[in-house]
C-alpha positions in Angstrom: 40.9 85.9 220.1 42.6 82.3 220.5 45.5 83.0 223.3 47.8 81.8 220.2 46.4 84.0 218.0 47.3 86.7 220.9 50.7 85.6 220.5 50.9 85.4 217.4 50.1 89.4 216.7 52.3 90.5 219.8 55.0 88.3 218.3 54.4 89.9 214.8 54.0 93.5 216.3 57.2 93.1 218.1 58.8 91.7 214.4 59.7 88.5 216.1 60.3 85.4 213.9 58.9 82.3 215.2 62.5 80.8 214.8 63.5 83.6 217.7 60.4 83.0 219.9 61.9 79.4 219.8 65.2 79.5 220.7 64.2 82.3 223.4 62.2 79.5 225.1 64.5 76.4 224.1 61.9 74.5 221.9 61.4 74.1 218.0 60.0 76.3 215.8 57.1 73.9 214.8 56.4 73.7 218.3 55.9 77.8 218.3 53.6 77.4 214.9 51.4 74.6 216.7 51.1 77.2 220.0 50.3 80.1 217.8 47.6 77.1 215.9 46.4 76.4 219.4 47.4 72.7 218.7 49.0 72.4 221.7 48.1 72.5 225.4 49.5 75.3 227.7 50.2 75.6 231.0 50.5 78.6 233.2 54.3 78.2 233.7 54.4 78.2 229.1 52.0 80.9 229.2 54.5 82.8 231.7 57.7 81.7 230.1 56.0 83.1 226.4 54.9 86.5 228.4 58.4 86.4 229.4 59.9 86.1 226.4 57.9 88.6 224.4 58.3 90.9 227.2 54.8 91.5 227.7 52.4 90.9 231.4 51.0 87.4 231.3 47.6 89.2 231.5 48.2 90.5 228.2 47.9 86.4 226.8 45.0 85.9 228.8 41.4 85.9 227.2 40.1 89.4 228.5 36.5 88.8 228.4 33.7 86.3 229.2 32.9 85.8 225.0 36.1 85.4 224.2 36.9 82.4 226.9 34.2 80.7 225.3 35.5 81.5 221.8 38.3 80.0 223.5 36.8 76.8 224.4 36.5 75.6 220.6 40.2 75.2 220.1 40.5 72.4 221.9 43.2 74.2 224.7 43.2 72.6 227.9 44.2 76.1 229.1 40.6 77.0 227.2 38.9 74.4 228.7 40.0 75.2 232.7 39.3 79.1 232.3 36.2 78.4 230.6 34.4 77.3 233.7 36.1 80.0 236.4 33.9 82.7 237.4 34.4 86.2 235.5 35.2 87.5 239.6 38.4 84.6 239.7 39.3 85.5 236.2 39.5 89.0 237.0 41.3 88.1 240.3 44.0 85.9 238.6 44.8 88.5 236.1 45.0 91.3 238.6 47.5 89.1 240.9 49.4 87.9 237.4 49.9 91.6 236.5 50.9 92.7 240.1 53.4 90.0 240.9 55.8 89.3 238.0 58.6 88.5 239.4 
């Protein structure tokens, strides 16, 4: 599953609009329809500020698995793109950190 697509369902299981997500994170609803598309690039800060804003661990955004990182790749998010090439050990590292040091 597309990291939009896993925001997408947490924002729909959480009966979020996307018009909420928005103004939670000061951007325009189009701009929340293009992340949940993956038409847009994300960075680790949007990825945390989205995490944030859902109320969810960043980890929960992240691709879990090897297959689905590659999935990933297709969609054209640089986000994809960096994590596709990371070993499954970093991966597993940077989510572990991610989920023990919100802040």
């Amino acid at each position: 599953m597309h990291i939009g697509e896993r925001i997408r369902k947490i924002r729909r299981l959480k009966d979020l609009s996307q018009e909420y997500l928005a103004t939670k994170l000061g951007v325009s609803q189009n701009y929340i329809q293009k992340i949940e598309s993956n038409k847009v690039n994300l960075t680790l800060l949007k990825v945390e500020q989205l995490a944030d804003a859902l109320e969810v661990e960043m980890s929960e955004l992240i691709p879990s698995t090897k297959n689905e990182f590659n999935n990933c790749t297709n969609s054209g998010n640089f986000y994809c793109h960096i994590t596709h090439h990371v070993p499954d050990e970093l991966i597993e590292l940077l989510k572990s950190f991610l989920k023990n040091n919100k802040a």
